[in-house]
N, C-alpha and C positions, 0 to 999 in steps of 0.2 A: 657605440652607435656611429653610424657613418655620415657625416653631415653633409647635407645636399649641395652643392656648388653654388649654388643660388637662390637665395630667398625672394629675389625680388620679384617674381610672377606672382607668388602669393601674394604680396603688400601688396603691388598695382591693382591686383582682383579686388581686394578686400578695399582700397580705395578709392576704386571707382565705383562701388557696389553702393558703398558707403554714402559716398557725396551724393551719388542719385537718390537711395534712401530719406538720406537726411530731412533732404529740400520736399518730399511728396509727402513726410508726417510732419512736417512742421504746418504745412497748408492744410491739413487732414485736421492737426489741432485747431488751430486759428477756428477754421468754420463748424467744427463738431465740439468744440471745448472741451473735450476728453482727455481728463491729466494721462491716461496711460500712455497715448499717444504722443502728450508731449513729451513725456520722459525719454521715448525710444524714440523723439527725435535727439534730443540731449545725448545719448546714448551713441547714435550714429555722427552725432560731429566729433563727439571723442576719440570716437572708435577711430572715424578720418584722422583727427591729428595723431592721433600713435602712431598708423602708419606713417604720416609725413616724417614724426621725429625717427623712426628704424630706419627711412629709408637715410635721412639724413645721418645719425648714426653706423649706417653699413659704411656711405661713403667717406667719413671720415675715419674711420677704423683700419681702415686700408691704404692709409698714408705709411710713407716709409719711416725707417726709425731716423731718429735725429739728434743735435747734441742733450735738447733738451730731455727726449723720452727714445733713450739708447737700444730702448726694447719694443719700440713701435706704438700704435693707436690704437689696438687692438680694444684694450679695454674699455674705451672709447663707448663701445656700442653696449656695453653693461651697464654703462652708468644711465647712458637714454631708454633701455630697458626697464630699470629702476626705476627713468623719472615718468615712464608710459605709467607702470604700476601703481605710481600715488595718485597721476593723474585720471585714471577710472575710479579708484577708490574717492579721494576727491570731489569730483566732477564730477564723475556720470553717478555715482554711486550715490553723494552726497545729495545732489539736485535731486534724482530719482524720488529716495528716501523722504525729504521734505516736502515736494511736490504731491507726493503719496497723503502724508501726515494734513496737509493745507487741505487737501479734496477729502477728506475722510471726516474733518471737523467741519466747512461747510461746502458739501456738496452742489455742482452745478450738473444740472442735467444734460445730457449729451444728446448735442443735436446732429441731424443727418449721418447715423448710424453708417450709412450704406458706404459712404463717403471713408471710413475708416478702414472694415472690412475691404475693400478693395483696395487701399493704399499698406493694409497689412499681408493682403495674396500676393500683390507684386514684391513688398520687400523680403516674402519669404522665399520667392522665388528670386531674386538677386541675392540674397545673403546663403542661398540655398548653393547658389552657384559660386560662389565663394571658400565655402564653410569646406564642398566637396574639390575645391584643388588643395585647401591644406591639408585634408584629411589628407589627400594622394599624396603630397608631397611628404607629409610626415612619414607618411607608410612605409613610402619608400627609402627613407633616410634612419628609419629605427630599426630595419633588419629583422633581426628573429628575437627583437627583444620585447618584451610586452609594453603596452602604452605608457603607465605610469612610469617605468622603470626606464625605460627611454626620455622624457621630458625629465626626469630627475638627472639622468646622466647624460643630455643633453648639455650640452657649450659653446649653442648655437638661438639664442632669444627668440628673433623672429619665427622659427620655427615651428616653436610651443605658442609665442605670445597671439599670433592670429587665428592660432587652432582653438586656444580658449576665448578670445575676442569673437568671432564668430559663434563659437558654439554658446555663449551668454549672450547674442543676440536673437541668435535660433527661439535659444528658453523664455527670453525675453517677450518674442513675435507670440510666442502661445500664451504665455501669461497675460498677455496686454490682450489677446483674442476672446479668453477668457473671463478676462477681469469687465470687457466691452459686454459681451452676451449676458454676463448676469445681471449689468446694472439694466439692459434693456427687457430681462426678461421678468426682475424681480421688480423694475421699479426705483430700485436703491442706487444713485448714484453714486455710493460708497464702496462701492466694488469694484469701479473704476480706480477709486485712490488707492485702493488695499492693492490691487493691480503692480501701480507704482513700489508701493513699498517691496514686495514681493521682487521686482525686478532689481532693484537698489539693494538690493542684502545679497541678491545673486551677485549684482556686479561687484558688491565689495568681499565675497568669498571667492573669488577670482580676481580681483585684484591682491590680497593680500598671498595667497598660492603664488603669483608672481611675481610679487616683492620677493618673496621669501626666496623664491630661485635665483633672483638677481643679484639680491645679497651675497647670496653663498658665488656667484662670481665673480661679485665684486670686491671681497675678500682673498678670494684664489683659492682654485678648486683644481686636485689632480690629473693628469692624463688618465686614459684609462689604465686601468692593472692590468689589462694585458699586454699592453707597450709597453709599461713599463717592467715586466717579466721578459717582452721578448727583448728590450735595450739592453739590461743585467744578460741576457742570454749570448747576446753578440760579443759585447764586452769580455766577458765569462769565459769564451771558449780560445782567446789567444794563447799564443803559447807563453808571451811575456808577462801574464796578466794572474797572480794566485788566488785571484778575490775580490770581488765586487760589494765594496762594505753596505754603502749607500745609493740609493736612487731617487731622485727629488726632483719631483716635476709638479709646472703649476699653467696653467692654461690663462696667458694673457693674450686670449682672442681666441674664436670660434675654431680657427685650425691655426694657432699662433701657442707652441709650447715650448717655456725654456724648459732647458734638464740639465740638472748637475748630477757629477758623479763623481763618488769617493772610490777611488780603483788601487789593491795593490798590488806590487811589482816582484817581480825576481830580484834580490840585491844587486844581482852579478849583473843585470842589465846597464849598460852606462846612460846618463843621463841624454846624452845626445839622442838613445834612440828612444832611450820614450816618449822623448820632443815630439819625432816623428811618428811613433807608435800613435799619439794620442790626436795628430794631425789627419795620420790615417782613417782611424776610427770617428771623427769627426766627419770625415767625408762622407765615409758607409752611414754611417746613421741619419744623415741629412739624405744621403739617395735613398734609403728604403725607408725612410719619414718624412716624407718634406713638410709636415706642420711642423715640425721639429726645429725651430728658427734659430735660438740661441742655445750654446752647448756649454757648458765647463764643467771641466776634469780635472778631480784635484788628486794628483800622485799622491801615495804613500809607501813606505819600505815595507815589504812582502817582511814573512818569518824567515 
């Protein structure tokens, strides 16, 4: 997958869509007492602080390396990925959930309907406007690979994290639309709560989908195998070079990849020039990879 230069158009979308959101269901609830509505307010200020913490996360990730972290900050932005992840599960997911369960046991009737319904068209039209630059950006950044299989071999959070932040808001807007029209049609203010819950089991099956992505980079997760077929390839074709044992790469940051490599030699080669041989090949790999950040190459005696 090719990852996009820049995520930060989508964060800024997704939070400014957010914050205006927020503030027009929190008022919608107050005067209609509609737990759906409060929830997917709860919803939309979480949603804001994810972004604030990725965007905070991107900017520290992109510090240089130093004595302390010799390989950069990269990983940096997986851990705030991570802590985005408990935090819908958590937070939005949690409050949802409960919020749901409290309106279900005792019902309060919802007043000025109308009041809601229009603070749910406009937020599906800002999260609508939203939902549709991550969609494009992701589009553009997975290539010819299919959705799921892109977001799995993505190594880039923000990415995937506001494509499914959004689109659980989306699901959200209709459930909470839905969950409003039947208590008003049937009577039952319990469809309202049911509402909530419904939306709170959404947020925490996409929160837990993005735990689990986060995890796996915050452990370290490969290059692609096709870099690391065409590195073995480069390597592989010298003339001083009989064999390419090993290739081992691990991705500390969105395009931040060390790689080592177990290479071996001609005996007849003298040491001095494999110095250089390996100096060489250090350079090439870093011009036709520049994610490619930190390299090491460990000589061995050819047969």
């Amino acid at each position: 997958m090719t990852e996009s230069p820049s995520n930060r158009l989508v964060l800024f979308a997704a939070l400014g869509a957010n914050l205006g959101i927020a503030v027009a269901k929190f008022i919608a609830a107050s005067i209609s007492g509609s737990s759906a509505m409060l929830t997917e307010g709860f919803h939309s200020v979480v949603d804001s602080l994810n972004q604030l913490l990725l965007l905070y996360g991107q900017k520290r990730s992109v510090r240089p390396p130093d004595r302390a972290h010799p390989l950069g900050y990269g990983r940096e932005l997986y851990f705030w990925s991570f802590v985005v992840a408990i935090l819908i599960f958590a937070t939005g997911a949690g409050l949802s959930i409960y919020e749901g369960i409290v309106h279900v046991a005792d019902p309060e009737p919802i007043r000025s309907p109308v009041i809601n319904f229009v603070v749910l068209a406009i937020s599906f039209l800002l999260e609508g406007g939203s939902w549709l630059i991550a969609v494009r950006e992701f589009a553009e950044a997975r290539g010819d690979q299919g959705w799921w299989e892109a977001i799995r071999r993505s190594k880039d959070p923000p990415s995937f994290i506001v494509l499914f932040e959004d689109s659980a808001a989306m699901f959200g807007l209709i459930v909470a639309t839905v969950g409003i029209s039947l208590s008003m049609a049937t009577g039952d203010a319990r469809w309202d709560g049911v509402a909530s819950i419904v939306i709170g089991c959404a947020l925490a099956t996409v929160a837990l989908a993005l735990a689990r992505e986060s995890k796996g980079l915050l452990i370290g997760e490969p290059a692609d195998p096709e870099l690391e077929a065409a590195v073995r390839a480069a390597i592989d074709r010298r003339p001083e070079v009989t064999g390419v044992n090993d290739v081992t790469t691990i991705h500390i940051g969105p395009r931040n990849i060390f790689l080592g490599l177990s290479v071996d030699f001609e005996n007849r080669i003298p040491v001095g020039r494999i110095e250089e041989m390996i100096a060489e090949a250090e350079v090439e790999l870093r011009l036709r990879w520049p994610s490619i950040r930190a390299i090491y190459i460990k000589p061995q005696a050819g047969a």
